[in-house]
Every structure is written in C-alpha cells, then in structure tokens.
C-alpha positions as a printed Julia matrix, in Angstrom:
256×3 Matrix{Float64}:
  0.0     0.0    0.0
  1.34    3.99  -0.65
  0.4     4.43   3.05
  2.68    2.03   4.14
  5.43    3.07   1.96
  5.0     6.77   3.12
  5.21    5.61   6.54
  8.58    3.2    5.8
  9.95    6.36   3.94
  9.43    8.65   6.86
 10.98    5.76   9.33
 14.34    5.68   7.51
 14.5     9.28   7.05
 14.35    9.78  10.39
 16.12    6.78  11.43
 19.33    8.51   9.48
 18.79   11.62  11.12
 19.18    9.64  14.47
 22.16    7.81  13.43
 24.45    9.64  11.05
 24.29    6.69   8.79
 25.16    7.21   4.71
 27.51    9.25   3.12
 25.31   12.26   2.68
 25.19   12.16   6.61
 28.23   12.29   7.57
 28.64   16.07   8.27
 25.95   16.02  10.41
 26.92   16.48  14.36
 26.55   14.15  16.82
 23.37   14.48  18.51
 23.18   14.96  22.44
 20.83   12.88  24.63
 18.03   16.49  24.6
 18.39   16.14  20.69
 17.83   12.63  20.17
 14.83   12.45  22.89
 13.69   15.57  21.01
 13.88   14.23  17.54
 12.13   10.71  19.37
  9.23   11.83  20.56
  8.41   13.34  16.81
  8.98   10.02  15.61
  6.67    8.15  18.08
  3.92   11.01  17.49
  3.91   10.68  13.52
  3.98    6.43  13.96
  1.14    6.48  16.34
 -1.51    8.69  14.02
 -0.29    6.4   11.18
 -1.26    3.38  13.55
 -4.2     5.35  14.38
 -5.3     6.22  10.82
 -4.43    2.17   9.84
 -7.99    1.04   8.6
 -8.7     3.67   6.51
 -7.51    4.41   2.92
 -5.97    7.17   2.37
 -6.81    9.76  -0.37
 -4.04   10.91  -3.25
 -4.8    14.09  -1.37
 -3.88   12.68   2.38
 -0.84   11.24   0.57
  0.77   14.34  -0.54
  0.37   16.33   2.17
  1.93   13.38   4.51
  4.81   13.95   1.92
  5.28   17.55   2.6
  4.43   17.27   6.13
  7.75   14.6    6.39
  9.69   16.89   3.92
  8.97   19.99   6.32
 10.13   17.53   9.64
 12.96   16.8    7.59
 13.82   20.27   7.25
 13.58   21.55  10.2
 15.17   19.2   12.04
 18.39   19.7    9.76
 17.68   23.61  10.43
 17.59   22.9   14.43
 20.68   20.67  14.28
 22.88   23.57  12.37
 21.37   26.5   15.1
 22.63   24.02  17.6
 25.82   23.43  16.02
 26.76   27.16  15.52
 25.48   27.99  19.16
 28.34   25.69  20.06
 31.07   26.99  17.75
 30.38   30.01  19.11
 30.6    29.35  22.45
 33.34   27.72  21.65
 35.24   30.58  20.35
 33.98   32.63  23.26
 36.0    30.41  25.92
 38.95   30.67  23.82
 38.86   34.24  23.37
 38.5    34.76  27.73
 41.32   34.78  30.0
 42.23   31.34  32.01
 41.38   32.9   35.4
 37.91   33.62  34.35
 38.51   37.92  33.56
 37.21   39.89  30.77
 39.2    39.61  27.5
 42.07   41.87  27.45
 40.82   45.68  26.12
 43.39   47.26  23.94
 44.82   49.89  25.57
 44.32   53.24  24.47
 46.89   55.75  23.22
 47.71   58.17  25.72
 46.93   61.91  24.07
 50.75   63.6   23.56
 51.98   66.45  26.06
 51.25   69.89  24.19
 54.1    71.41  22.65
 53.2    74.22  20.72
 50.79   74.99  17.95
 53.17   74.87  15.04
 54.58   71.2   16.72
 50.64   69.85  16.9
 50.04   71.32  13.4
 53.2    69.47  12.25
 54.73   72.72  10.26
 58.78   72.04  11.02
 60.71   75.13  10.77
 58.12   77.4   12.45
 57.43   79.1   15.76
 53.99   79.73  16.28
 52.57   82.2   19.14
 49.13   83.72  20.23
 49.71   87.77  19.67
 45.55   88.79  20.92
 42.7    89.25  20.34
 40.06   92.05  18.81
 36.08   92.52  19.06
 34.94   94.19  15.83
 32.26   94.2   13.79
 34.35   93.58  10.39
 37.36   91.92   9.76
 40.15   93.43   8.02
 39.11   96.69   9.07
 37.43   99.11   6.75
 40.2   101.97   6.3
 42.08   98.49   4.91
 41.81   99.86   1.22
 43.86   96.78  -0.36
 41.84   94.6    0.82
 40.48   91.42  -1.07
 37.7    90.18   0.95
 35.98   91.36   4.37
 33.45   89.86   6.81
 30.85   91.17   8.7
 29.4    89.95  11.86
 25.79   88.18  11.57
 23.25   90.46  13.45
 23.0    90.05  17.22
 27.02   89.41  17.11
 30.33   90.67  17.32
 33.75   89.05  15.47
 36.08   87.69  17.74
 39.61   87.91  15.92
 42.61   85.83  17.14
 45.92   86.82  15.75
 48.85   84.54  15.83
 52.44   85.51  14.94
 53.59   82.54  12.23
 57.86   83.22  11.81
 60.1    80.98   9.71
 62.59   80.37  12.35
 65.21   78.67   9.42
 67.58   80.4    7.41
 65.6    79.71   4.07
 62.74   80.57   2.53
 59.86   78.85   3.96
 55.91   77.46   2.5
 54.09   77.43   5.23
 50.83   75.11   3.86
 48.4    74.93   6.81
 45.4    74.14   3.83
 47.13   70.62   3.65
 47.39   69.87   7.58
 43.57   69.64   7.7
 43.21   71.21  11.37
 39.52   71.82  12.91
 40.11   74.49  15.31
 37.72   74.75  18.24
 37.1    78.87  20.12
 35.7    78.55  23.86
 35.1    81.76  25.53
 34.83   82.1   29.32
 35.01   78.52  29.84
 32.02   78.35  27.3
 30.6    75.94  24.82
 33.14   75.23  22.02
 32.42   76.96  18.71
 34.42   75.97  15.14
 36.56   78.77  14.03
 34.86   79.99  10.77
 35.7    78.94   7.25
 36.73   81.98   5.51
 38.48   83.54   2.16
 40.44   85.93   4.39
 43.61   85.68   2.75
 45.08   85.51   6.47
 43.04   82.96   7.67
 45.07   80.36   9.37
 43.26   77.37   9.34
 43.55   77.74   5.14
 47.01   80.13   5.27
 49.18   78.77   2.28
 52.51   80.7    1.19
 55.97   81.24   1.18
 57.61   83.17   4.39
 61.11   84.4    3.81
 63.97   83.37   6.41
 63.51   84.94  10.13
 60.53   86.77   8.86
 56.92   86.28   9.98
 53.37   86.94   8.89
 50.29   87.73  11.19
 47.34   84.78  10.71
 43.98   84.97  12.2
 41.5    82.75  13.28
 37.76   83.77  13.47
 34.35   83.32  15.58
 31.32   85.4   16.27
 30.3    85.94  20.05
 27.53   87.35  21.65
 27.68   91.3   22.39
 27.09   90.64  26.06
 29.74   88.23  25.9
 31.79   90.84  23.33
 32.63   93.09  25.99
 33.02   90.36  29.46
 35.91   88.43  27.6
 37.89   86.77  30.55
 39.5    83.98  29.27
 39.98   82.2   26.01
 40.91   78.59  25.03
 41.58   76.98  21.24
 41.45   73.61  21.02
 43.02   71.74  17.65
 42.21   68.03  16.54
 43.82   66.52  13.42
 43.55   62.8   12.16
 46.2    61.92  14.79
 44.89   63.23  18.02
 43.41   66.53  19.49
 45.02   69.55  22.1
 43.87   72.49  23.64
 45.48   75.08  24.92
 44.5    78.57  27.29
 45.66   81.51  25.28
 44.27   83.92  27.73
C-alpha cells in the first residue's frame, strides 16, 4: 500500500537523522541525549496517528500532504541541528577568546593623548614658531580703512567678530611654505570657559586654518582665526581657550 510506503519512507529518514548513517550524513553532528529524545518523541507522534489512521484508505490528497508534512520535519530538524551546532562553535570561540582565570578579554589599551608642545609642533609645520599675539572685538574683519583689501566679513546680526591673531615666523635660514590648507586642522574657540564653537571657514587671505605661502627666512606673517560671540559676551571676555584636533589626536590650549 502507498500508506505504508510513506510511513517506511518517513521511518528511515528519520532513522538517518538519528544515526548519522550514509555518506550524505556524515557532516551532520553528533546528537546529544536532549536532541535525540527531542527528535524521538516526533517520531513516536507521527507512527502512532499512522497506527491510528491504519484502517482507513488514504486519499491521493492525504498522501501528498503526509509527503510535505515529512519533507517539512525533515527540514527543520536539519535547520535545528545547524542553530545548535553554531550555538556551540560560538561558544566555543567565546571560551577561547577569555582569559584562564575567568577575567574579561584583554581591552586594547588606548593611546595616551601627547603632552602639548606648541601649535606649530601639533600642526606638524617644522621650521616654524607659532605664538598667540591677541585678540580684537569688531564688527568687520580686516578693518574698513584696509583699502587693499580682497575680501571682508561682517558679523551676523546680534554678534560681534572675535579675531585671534597669531604671529607665524620661519625660524630657518631659508625661505619657507608654510601650507596649513594641507594639515587639515579643525580648530575649536571657547570663551569664558564656554561651549566650544568651530573657528569659521573663511576667504580671508590671512586665515590660518587655510594660510598657504611662502615666508622668507627669520621673517613672519600675522594669521587669524575667526568666531562670532555674543555682544554681552563681546565686551566680558575673561578667558579664552583653542582647542586643535587633526587625524592623529586633538590639544587644547588657554591663550588667555
């Protein structure tokens, strides 16, 4: 009878499951005692309706969907016995990966940020001293009896311009390019122990977060860096900070 075949089929399918057996098996993991009393009780639920069912005759209908029904066990128990065997791995590698005395696994240890030198050390521009020369509230920047100038900025409504001027000298006895648009440095303005604020981005041909040209020996060139402050705090101004971060770590230093 089909029935009976369907029910041999789904036997030995199982059956291999249970034992590893055949060549197409043999990847499969041994099962543990849970797994095989798991897998069992299936078994002995599927043979008892069959039992069950014995007198009747079953329709084409009944027959395919036992099919699928044994195909979908099949399945799934291959499915559960691959979860299980990753869970494992993985545990496995876990154990491996811990210390023998039961710690945490060992944390890289971070690089410790690099005394502050100097700004033209930190901005990596050999051959240069760099040093904070003050600061000026205004409402433009160059200032307007500055007839050769190229470009200008005004402070936003509501604001002032903060200005800080820095003294860049070639310290070397040859003409120096001092190329600060390469370096890529974000400088950060804090007033009064304040929030931080990015300097502006600017066209100021002074500007020296963009500042690219050639400084003769022993000679020097003022740069400027740029925010815009409140006019309460324009005219309360007790202490200011720049900080600098690059690709390779970040400083900050109390100019005043």
């Amino acid at each position: 009878m089909k029935k009976s075949g369907i029910l041999c089929n789904i036997v030995i399918s199982i059956g291999l499951l249970l034992t590893g057996c055949g060549n197409s098996f043999d990847h499969m993991p041994n099962l543990t005692e849970e797994e095989s009393a798991l897998i069992a009780e299936y078994t002995a639920g599927i043979l008892l309706k069959h039992d069950q069912n014995a007198g009747k005759l079953a329709s084409d209908t009944e027959i395919i969907a036992a099919d699928e029904r044994a195909a979908v066990m099949q399945a799934n128990t291959e499915a559960f016995l691959a979860a299980s065997a990753g869970e494992n791995g993985e545990e496995g590698e876990q154990k491996e990966g811990s210390a023998d005395d039961g710690s945490a696994a060992a944390v890289p240890e971070q690089t410790a940020a690099a005394a502050f030198e100097g700004i033209a050390e930190f901005c990596g521009v050999e051959g240069f001293r760099i040093e904070y020369a003050g600061h000026v509230v205004s409402d433009s920047y160059p200032p307007a009896e500055g007839a050769d100038m190229v470009f200008s900025m005004d402070a936003t409504e509501g604001t002032k311009l903060l200005v800080l001027k820095f003294i860049a000298e070639n310290v070397t006895s040859e003409d120096r390019e001092l190329d600060m648009l390469s370096q890529d440095i974000r400088f950060g303005i804090s007033v009064n122990n304040g929030p931080e604020k990015n300097a502006l981005s600017t066209l100021l041909l002074d500007d020296f977060s963009s500042f690219k040209g050639v400084i003769p020996a022993q000679s020097s060139v003022v740069v400027v860096l740029t925010s815009e402050i409140g006019l309460e705090e324009a005219d309360t101004i007790s202490s200011i900070s720049l900080s600098m971060q690059s690709v390779s770590g970040s400083a900050t230093t109390l100019l005043e």
